[in-house]
DSSP file (Angstrom, degrees, kcal/mol; ACC not computed):
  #  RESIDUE AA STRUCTURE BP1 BP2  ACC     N-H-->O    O-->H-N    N-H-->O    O-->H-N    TCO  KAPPA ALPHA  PHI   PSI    X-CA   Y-CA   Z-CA
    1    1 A X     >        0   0    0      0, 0.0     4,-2.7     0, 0.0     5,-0.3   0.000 360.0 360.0 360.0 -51.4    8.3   50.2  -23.2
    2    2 A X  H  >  +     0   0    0      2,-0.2     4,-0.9     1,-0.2     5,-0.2   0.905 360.0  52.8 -60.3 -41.2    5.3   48.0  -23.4
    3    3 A X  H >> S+     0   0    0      2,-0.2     4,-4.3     3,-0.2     3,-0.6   0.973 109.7  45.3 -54.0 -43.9    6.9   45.5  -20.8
    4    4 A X  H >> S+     0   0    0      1,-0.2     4,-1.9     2,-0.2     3,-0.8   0.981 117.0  55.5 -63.2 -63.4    7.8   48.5  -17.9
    5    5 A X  H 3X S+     0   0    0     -4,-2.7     4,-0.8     1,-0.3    -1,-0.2   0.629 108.9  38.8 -46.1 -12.3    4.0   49.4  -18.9
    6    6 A X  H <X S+     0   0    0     -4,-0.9     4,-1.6    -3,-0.6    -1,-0.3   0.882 117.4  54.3 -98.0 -61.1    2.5   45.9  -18.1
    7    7 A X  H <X S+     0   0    0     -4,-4.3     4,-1.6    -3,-0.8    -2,-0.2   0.774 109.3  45.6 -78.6 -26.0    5.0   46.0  -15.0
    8    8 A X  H  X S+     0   0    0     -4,-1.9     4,-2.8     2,-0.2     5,-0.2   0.947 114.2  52.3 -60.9 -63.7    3.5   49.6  -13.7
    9    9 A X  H  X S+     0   0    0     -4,-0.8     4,-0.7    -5,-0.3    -2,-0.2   0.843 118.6  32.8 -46.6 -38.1   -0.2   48.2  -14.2
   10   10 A X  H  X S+     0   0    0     -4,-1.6     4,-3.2     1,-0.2     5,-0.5   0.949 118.3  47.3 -78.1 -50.1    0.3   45.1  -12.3
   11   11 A X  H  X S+     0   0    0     -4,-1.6     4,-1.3    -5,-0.2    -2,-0.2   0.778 109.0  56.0 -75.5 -15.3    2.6   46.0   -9.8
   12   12 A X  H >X S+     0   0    0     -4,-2.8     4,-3.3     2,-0.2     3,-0.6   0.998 116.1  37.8 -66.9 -73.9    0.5   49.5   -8.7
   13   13 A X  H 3X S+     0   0    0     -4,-0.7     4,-2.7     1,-0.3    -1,-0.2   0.742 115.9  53.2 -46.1 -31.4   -2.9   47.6   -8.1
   14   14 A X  H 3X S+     0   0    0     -4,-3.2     4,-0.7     2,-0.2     5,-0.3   0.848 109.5  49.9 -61.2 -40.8   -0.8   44.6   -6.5
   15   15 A X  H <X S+     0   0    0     -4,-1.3     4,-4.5    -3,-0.6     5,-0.5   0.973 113.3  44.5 -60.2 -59.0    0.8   47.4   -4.2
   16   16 A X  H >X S+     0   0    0     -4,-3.3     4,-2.1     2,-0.2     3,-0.5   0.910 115.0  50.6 -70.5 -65.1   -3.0   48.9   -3.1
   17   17 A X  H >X S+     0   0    0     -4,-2.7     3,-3.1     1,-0.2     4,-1.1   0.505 115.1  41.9 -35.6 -87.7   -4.4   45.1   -2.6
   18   18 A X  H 3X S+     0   0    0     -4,-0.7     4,-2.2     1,-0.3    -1,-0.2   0.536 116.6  50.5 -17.6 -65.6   -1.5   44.5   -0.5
   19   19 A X  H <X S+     0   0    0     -4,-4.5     4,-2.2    -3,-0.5    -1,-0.3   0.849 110.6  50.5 -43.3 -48.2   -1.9   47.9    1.1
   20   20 A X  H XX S+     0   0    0     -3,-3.1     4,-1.1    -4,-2.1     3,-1.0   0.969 104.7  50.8 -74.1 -56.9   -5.1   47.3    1.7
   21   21 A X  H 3X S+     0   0    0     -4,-1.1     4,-3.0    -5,-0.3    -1,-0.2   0.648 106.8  58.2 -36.1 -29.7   -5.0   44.0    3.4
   22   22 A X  H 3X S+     0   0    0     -4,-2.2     4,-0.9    -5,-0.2    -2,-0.2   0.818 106.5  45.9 -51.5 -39.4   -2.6   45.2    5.6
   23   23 A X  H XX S+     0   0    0     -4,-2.2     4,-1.9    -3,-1.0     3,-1.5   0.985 125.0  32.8 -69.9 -91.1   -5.0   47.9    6.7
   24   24 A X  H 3X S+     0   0    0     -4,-1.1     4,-2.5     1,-0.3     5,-0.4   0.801 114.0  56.6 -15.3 -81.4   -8.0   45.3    7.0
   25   25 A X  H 3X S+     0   0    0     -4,-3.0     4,-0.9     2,-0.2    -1,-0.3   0.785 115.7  42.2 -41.0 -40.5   -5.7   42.3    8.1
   26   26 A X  H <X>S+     0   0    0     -3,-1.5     4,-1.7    -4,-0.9     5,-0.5   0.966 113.9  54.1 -63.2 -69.0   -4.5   45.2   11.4
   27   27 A X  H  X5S+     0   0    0     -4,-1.9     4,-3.3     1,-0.2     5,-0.3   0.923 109.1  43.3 -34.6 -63.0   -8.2   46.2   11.8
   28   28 A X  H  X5S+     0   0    0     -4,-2.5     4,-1.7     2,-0.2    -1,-0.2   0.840 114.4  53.3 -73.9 -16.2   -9.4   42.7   12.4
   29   29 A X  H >X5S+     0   0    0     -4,-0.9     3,-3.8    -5,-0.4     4,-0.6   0.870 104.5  57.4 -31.2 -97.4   -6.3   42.0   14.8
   30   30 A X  H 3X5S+     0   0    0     -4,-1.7     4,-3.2     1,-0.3     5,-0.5   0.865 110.6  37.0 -27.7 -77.4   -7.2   44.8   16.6
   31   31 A X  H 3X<S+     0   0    0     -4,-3.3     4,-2.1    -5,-0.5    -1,-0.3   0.963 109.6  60.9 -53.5 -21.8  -10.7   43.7   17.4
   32   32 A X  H <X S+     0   0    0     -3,-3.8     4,-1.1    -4,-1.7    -2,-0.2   0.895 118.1  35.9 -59.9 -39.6   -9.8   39.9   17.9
   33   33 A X  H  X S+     0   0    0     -4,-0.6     4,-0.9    -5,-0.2    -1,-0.2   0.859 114.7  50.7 -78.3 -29.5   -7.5   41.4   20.6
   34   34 A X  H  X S+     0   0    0     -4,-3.2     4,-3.1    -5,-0.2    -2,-0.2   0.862 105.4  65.0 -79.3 -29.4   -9.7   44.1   21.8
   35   35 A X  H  < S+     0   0    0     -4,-2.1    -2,-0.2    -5,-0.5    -1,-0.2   0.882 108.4  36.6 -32.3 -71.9  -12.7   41.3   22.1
   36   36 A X  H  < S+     0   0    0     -4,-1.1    -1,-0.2     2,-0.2    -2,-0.1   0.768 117.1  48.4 -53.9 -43.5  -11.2   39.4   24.7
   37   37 A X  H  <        0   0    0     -4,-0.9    -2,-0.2     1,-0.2    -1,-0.2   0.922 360.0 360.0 -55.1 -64.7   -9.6   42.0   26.7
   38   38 A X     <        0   0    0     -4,-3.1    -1,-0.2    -5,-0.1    -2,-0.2   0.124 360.0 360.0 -48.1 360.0  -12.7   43.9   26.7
């Protein structure tokens, strides 16, 4: 029980970093691209 609990805790907050960098990592794309264009 304690392991799957240990494995929920990491992997949820690894999941939202991840999420989140995607999100962020897209965003700054998007303006690197729009910069130039623009």
């Amino acid at each position: 029980m304690s392991f799957t609990t240990l494995g929920l805790d990491a992997a949820f907050p690894v999941a939202v970093v991840l999420l989140c960098v995607s999100v962020v990592t897209l965003a700054v794309l998007d303006r690197l691209d729009s910069n130039p264009l623009g």
